[in-house]
N, C-alpha and C positions, 0 to 999 in steps of 0.2 A: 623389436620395438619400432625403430626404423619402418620397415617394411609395413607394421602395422600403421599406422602414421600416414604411410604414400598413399595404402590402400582405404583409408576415411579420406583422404584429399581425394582419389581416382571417384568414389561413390558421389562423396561432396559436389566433383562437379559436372556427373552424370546429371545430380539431380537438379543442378542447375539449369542446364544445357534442356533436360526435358521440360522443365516449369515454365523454361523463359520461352520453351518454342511454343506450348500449350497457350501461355499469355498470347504470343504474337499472334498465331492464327486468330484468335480469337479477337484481334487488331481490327483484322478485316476480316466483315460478314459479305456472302449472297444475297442477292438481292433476286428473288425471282418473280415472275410477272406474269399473271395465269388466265385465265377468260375466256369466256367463246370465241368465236368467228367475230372478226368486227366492231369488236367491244371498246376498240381503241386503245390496246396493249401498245403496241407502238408507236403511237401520240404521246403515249405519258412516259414510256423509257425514252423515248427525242425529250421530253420535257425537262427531264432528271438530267439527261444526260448534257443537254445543252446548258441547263441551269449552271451544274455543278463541275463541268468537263470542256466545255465548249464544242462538243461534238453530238454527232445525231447517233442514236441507237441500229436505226433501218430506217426501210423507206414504206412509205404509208400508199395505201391505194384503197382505192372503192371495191375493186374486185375480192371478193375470199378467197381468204389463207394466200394472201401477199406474201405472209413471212411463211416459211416452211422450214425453216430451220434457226438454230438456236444465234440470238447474236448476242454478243457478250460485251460489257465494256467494264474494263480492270479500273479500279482505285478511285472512283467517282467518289468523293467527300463530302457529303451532304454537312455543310455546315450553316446552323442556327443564327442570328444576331445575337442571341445569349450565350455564345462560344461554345455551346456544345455541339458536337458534329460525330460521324460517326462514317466509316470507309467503306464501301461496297461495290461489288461485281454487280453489274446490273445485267441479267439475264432477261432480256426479251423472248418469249416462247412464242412458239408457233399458236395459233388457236386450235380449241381445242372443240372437237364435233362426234357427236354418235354416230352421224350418218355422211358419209360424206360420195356424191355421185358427180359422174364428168358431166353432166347433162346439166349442172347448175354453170359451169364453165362458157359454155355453148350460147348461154346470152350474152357472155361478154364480146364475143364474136371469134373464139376460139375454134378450130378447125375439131374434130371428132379426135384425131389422134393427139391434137395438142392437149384437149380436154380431158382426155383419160392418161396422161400422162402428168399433165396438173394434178389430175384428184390421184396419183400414188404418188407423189409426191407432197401432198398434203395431208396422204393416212400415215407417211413416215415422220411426218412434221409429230402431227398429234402421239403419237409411238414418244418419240423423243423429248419431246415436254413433258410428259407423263414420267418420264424416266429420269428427270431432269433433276424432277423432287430428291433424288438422290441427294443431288450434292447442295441443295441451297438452306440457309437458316433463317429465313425469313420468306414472306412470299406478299402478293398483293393477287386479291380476286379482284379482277376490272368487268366490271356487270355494265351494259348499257342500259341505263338507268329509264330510256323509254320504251322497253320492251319489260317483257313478261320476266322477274324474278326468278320465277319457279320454277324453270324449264328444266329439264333432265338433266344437261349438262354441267348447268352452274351447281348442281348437289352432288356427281361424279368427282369435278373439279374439289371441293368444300370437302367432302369426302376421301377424296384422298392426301390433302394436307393435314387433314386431323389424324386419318390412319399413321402417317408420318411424325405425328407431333409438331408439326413445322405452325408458327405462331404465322398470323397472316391479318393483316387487314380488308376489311370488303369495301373495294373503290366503289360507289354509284358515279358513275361515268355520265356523259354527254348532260349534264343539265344545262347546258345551253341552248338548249331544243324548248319547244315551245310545250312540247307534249313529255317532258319528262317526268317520272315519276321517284324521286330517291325515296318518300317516304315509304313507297312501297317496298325497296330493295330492304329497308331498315326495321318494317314488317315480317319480314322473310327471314329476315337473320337476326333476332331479335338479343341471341347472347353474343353477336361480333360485333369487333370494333366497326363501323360504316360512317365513310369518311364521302360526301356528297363537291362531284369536284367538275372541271371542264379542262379534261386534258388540253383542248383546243386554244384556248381565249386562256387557260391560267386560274380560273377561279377557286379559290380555293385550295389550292396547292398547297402555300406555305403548313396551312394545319396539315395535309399529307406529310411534308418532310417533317414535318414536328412529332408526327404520331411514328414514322419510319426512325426517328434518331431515337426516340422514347423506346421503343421495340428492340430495335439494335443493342443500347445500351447496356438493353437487360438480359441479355443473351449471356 
């Protein structure tokens, strides 16, 4: 009787110990951050990150695929003025491209060797983001909002968050530009959420965090 006894206490708080770890993880989500080349992926994880963390993501440049690999910031707490908030890895991804050649390098004033050595190191970038969907539960497509929607990539990217089931929001990015177009991006994507924003200047943003702790929450 005894031993029976121990042995419902020993299952009791197996079953504890798994529900409570199931809950925790589930404390903190991924935050991952997807887009072409340029798009201004790492404008908006510095945005988040400095909003929410007081720290930058990476570092931003004119030149393509700056970032080439994955940068991460642990425990960022995107909190609401309605007190709801909500915990996150913020994964900054590499951009992501069909085509990627060292000859686009060579305007920046890149030497031949330096350039082909940029562009493999920018097809391992996109490899790695791609791969990245693994582990994240949430994701943001960052579209530059004054170029073309449609392009091949942005439906690869969209594409493969859905094959994932991974819930995402579509950022239309840069409308601080004079030639922006979000209603377009919001054409294109007609059943996603499309949240029209300026990583640069802030505009916009609080409804992102608002639509990011709403998403979150419901994970």
């Amino acid at each position: 009787m005894q031993a029976s006894y121990e042995l419902k206490n020993q299952e009791a708080g197996f079953l504890s110990k798994l529900f409570s770890g199931l809950f925790e993880r589930k404390k903190k989500l991924s935050l991952g951050i997807y887009g072409p080349v340029n798009s201004g992926k790492t404008t908006l994880a510095n945005r988040i990150c400095i909003d929410f963390a007081g720290k930058k993501a990476g570092s931003v440049s004119r030149i393509p695929h700056e970032t080439r690999s994955l940068n991460v910031v642990e425990n960022v707490q995107i909190k609401l003025k309605s007190g709801s908030s909500v915990t996150i890895d913020v994964i900054d991804t590499p951009g992501i491209a069909t085509r990627i050649s060292y000859r686009s390098f060579l305007r920046y004033g890149f030497k031949k060797e330096e350039a082909m050595e940029r562009a493999a190191e920018a097809a391992r970038g996109v490899v790695e983001a791609i791969r990245s969907m693994e582990r994240v539960d949430l994701a943001l497509l960052v579209l530059d909002s004054s170029k073309d929607p449609t392009s091949q990539v942005n439906w690869v990217i969209a594409g493969n968050l859905r094959a994932r089931s991974i819930p995402y929001i579509v950022v239309a990015n840069k409308i601080d530009l004079p030639y922006a177009r979000p209603k377009s991006v919001e054409r294109v994507f007609p059943d996603e959420r499309v949240i029209p924003i300026s990583a640069l200047r802030g505009d916009n943003v609080n409804l992102l965090y608002e639509a990011i702790v709403e998403l979150g929450r419901s994970k």
